[in-house]
N, C-alpha and C positions, 0 to 999 in steps of 0.2 A: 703604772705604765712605764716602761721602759723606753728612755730616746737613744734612738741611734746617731744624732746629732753629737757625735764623739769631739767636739775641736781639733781636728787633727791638722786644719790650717793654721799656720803663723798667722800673730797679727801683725800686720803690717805697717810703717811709719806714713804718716802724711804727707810729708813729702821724701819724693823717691831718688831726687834726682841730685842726692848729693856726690859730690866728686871723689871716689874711690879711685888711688891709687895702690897697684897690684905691685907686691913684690915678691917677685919664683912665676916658672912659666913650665913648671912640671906638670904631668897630671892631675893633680886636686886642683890645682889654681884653672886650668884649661879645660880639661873637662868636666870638672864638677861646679870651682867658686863662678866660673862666666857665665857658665849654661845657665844655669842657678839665675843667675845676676839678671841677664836677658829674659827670662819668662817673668822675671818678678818685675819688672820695666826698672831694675835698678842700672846706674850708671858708670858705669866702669872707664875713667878717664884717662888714665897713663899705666904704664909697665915696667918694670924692667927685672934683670936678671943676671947670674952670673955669666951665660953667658946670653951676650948680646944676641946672638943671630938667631938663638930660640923665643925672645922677647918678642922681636921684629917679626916672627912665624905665627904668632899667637894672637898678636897684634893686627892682622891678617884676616888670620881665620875668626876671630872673635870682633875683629870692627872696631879697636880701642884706637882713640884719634890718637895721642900721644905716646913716644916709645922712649926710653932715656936708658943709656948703658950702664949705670948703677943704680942702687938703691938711693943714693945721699942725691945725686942729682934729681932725682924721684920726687924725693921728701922735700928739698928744697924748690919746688913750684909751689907759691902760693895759692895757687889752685886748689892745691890737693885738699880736701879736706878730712877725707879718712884714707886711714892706709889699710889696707888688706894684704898678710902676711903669709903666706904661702911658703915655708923654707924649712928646711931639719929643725927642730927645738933648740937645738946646742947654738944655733945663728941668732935665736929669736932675739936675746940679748941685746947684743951690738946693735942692733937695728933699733930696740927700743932708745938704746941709750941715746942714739943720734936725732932721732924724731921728736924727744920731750925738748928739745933746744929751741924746736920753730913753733908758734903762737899762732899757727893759721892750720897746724892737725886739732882734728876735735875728737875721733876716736880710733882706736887701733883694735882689730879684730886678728889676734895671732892665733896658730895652732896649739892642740891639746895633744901631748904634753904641754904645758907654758914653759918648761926647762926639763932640762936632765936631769937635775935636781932643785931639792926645799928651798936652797940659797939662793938659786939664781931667779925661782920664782919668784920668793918673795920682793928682788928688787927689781923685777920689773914691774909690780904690783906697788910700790911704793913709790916708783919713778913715776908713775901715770898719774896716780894720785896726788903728786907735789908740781905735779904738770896741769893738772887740771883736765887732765886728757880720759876720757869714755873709756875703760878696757874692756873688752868681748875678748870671749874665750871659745874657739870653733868646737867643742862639746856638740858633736851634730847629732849622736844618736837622742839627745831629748826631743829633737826633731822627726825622729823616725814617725813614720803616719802609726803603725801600730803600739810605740812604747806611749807617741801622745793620747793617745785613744785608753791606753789601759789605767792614765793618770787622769781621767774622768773618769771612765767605770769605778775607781779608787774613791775618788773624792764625792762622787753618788752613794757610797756605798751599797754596791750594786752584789760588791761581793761578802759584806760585811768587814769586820775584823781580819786583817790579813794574818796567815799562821807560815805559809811557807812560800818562800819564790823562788824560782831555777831559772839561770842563766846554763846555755849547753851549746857550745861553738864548737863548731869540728870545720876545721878551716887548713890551707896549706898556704900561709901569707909570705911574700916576697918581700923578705927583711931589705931593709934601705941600706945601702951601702954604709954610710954615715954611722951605724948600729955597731960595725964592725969593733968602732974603737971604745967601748962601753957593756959592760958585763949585764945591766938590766935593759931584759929588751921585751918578752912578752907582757906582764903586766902594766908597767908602766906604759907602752904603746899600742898594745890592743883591749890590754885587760881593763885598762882605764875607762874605756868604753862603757861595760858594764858597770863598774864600782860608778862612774857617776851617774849613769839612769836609777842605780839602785838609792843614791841619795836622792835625784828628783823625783822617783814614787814613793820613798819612804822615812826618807829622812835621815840624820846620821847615827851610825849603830854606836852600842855601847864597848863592844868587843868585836874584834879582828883575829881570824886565824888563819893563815896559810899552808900552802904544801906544794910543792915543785918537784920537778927533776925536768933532765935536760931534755931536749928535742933531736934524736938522732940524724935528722936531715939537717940540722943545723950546725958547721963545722968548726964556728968561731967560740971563742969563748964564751960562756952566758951563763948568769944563774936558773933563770926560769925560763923554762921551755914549755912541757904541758904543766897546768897549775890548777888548781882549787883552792877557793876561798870563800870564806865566809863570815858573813856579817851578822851580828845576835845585838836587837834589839830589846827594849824595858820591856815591852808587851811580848817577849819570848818569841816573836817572830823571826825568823833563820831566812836570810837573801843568801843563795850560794851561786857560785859560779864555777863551769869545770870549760875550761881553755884551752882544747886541744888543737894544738896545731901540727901534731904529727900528722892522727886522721886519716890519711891515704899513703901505706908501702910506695905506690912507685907505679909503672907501667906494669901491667900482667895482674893489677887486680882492680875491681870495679871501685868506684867513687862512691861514699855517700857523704857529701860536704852540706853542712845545712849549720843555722844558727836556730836556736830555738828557746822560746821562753814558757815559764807558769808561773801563775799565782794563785794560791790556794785560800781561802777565805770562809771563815763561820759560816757564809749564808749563799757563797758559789764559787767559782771557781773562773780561771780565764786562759787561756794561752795562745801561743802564737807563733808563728815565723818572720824572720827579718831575711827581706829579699835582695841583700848584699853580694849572696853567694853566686847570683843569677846574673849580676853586671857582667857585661856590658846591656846584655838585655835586661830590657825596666820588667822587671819583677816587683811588683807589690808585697811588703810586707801583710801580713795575715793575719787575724786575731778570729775568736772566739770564744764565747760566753755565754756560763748560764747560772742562772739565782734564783734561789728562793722565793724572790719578789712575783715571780712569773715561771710558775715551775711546770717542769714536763720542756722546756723550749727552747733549744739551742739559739744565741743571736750572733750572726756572721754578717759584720757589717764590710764593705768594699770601698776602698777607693783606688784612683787614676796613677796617686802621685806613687814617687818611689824614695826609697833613704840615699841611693846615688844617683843623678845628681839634687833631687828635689828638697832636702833637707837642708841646702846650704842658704834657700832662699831664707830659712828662719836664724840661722846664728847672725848674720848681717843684719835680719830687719830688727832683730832685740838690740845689737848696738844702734841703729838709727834710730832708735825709739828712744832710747834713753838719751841720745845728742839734741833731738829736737826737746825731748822733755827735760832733759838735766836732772834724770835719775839713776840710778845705777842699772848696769844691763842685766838682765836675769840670770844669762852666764857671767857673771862679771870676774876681775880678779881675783875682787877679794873671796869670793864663795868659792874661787877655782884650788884657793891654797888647801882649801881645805880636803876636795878629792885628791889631790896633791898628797896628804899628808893622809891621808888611808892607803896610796900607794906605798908609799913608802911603811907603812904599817905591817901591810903585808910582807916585803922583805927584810922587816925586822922580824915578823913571826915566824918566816921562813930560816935567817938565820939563826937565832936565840929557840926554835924549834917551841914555842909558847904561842899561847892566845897575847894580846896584845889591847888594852885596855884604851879607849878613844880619847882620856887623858894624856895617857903617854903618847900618841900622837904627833903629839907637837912640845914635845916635852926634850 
């Protein structure tokens, strides 16, 4: 018997109503981390920003009682109890360093990347932890309703032994400003995405291969623009991913932008769509599957929710879960250094033109 009973909800902390302090009042924080926040009845208490008068607008439209013109004046309400981190990666830093000073933050849920680079992850990963402080790592596509759903048909073995899995993004994403000053900008920012769902459905490979070249549309310096990679496990199973973000010439020719996944398996097989590409409109990601177990019969299970904004309710409610429980969060730090250190894996195999051994990783 086959359930379609997928988990593709977050579990939720018991209590909701701890005090989140927001800092950045761009789009991920305003349209995705509040929306988010308000359907999951979580509580979003104070704000602020660089600049002010955007804090004060979002504060507004989002119903946050509290507004404050920095981050330190932020961090310094004993109120606050968690901070929600919304800001370029190269910031995340500074902000950590200031926040492990006050004994009344319990945990800090910053963006993925957690740095620019190895170094600066790791000490804010050691900062937290000599702080006594919860780190969550905003890693949202583990969230996605269809990558959650294909990490139960995995662990049913629904599809058997996995042999191959394809990640395929053709996308034309709007580099951050902030990218300008930094030569890795696809991998580490989008590609990340994928390299970590591939370790939450499979675990971590034993070899790393890269391949790059530039993005025409993109005029700043950068190493990696469209790229391929791939991940080779003990059981010879192959995760790849191809990350085009060229994808569409220009005006005067039609569009096909779409994210797309498979996994192939001894005893069935699965695939899907991720409905990113369809924001602002809620697009449901998509999945579909058929096994051995139940043959002749395609299973196309549906839900409501969507990866923008609905997947932000599950990175928050894993750091709330491990503050009320004082366990570590599922995204946590320390698991984050480690898709960390495949990113950069990747542009060592990309420079040094080799496979890349998950020893040397961290090596």
């Amino acid at each position: 018997m086959i359930d379609l009973n997928l988990n593709v909800e977050p579990a939720m902390p018991m209590r909701k109503d701890f005090r989140i302090g927001c800092i950045g009042s761009g789009f991920i924080m305003r349209d995705c981390h509040l929306v988010a926040y308000r359907d999951a009845g979580f509580h979003p208490f104070a704000i602020s920003s660089r600049t002010p008068e955007n804090a004060e607008a979002v504060a507004k439209l989002r119903g946050i009682p509290h507004v404050y013109r920095t981050s330190k004046e932020l961090i310094q309400d004993e109120r606050v109890e968690i901070l929600d981190i919304a800001v370029p990666p190269d910031r995340q830093l500074e902000i950590v360093r200031y926040a492990v000073k006050f004994g009344h933050i319990k945990g800090i849920l910053c963006q993925k990347p957690l740095a620019m680079n190895m170094q600066e992850a790791r000490e804010i990963v050691s900062l937290c932890e000599e702080a006594g402080i919860k780190l969550g790592v905003n890693s949202n596509m583990r969230y996605d309703q269809s990558i959650r759903a294909l990490k139960t048909i995995l662990e049913r073995g629904y599809l058997g032994e996995p042999v191959l899995a394809t990640i395929e993004m053709r996308a034309t994403p709007h580099w951050q400003d902030f990218l300008r000053h930094y030569e890795t900008i696809g991998i580490l920012n989008m590609g990340i995405h994928h390299i970590d769902a591939f370790r939450y459905l499979f675990g971590d490979p034993e070899n790393i291969t890269a391949v790059t070249r530039r993005d025409p549309r993109t005029k700043f310096k950068h190493i990696d623009g469209i790229s391929q990679y791939t991940f080779q496990y003990g059981s010879e199973l192959m995760a790849t991913s191809l990350d085009d973000v060229w994808a569409w010439p220009g005006e005067g020719a039609e569009k096909d932008i779409y994210i797309k996944w498979r996994v192939e398996g001894l005893e069935g097989f699965a695939q899907g769509t991720i409905g990113w590409p369809g924001y602002p409109e809620r697009t449901p990601s998509t999945l579909e599957f058929t096994t051995k177990q139940s043959p002749s019969e395609w299973f196309r299970p549906l839900w409501e929710g969507v990866w923008f904004p609905d997947a932000f309710q599950g990175t928050m409610a894993q750091l709330l879960r491990a503050v009320e429980t004082n366990t570590e969060p599922e995204i946590g730090g320390r698991d984050n250094l480690v898709t960390m250190a495949l990113v950069e894996a990747c542009y060592r195999s990309i420079a040094e033109q080799r496979t890349i051994a998950f020893s040397e990783a961290f090596s």
